[in-house]
C-alpha positions in Angstrom: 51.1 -17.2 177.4 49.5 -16.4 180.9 48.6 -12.9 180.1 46.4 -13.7 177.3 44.9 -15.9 179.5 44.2 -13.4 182.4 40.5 -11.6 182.4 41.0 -7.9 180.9 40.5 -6.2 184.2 40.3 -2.3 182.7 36.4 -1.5 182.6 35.2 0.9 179.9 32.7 3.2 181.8 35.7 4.3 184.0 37.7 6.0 180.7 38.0 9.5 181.1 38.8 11.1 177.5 41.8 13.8 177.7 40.4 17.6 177.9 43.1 20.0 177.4 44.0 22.6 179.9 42.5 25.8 178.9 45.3 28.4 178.5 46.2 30.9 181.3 45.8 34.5 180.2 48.6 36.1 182.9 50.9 34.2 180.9 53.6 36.8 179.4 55.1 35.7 175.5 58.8 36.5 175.9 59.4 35.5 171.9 57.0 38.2 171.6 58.6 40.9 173.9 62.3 39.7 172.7 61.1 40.3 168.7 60.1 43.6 169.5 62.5 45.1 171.7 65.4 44.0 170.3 65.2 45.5 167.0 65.3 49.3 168.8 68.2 48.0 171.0 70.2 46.9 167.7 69.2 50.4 166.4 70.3 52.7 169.4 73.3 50.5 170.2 74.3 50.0 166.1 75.3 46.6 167.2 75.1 44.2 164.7 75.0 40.6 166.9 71.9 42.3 168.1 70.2 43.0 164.9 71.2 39.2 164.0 69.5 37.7 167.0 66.6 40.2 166.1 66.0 38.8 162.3 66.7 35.0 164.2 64.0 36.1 167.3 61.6 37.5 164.8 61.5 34.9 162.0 61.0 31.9 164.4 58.0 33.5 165.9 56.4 34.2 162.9 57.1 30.6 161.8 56.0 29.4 165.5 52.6 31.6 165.8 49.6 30.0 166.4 46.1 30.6 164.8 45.0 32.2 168.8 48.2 34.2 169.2 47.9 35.6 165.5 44.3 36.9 167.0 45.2 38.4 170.0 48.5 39.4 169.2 48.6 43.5 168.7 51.3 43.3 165.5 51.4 40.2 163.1 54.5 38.3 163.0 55.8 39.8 159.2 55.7 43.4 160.9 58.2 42.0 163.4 60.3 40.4 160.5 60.1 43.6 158.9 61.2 45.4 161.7 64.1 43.3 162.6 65.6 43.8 158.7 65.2 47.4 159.3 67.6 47.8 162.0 69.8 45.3 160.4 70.3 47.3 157.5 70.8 50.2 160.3 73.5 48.8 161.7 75.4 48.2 158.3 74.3 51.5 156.9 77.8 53.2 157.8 79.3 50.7 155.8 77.9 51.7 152.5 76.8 55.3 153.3 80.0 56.5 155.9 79.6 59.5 158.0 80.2 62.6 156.0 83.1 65.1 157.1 82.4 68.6 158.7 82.9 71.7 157.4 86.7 71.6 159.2 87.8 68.2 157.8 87.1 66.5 161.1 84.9 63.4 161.1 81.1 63.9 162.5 81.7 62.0 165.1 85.1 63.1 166.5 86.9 66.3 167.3 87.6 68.3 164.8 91.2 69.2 163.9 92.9 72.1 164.9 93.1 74.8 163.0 96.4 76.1 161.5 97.7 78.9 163.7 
């Protein structure tokens, strides 16, 4: 009961309305840098965890772009998507299409065997 009868002591011409920060330019997007560098890492490397946290890396900053990063940005966020699936299905490619056999028998990736004597 005593605070409704206290004076309001907050004085209007003292409000200062909320400006936000202007953004720093320097500032470096690591989403950005991780959705395209890891898709050629997952491609060199066939390594498929990478190509996962590619397609993860890549999605969520597409989903997470703003309206002033999709204007400065150099690629749009489905290229990166796009790019991410691609090495993907580069890492699983040996699955469906394996490595054909040389002309001795041998894998193309390993010695070949030795001939008969």
């Amino acid at each position: 009961m005593a605070s409704r009868n206290q004076k309001d002591m907050r004085r209007p011409d003292l409000i200062i309305p909320y400006q936000e920060p202007a953004p720093r330019g320097d500032s470096v997007d690591i989403n950005s840098t991780l959705s395209s560098t890891l898709p050629m890492a997952a491609i060199f490397m066939r390594n498929r965890y990478m190509g996962w946290a590619a397609v993860v890396f890549s999605v969520q900053g597409w989903l997470g772009e703003s309206e002033d990063a999709q204007k400065s940005s150099s690629t749009p966020g489905y290229f990166s998507v796009g790019m991410s699936l691609m090495s993907l299905a580069v890492t699983y490619l040996p699955i469906f299409l394996p490595p054909q056999a040389g002309p001795q028998g041998g894998s193309a990736t390993g010695a070949a065997a030795p001939a008969p004597a």
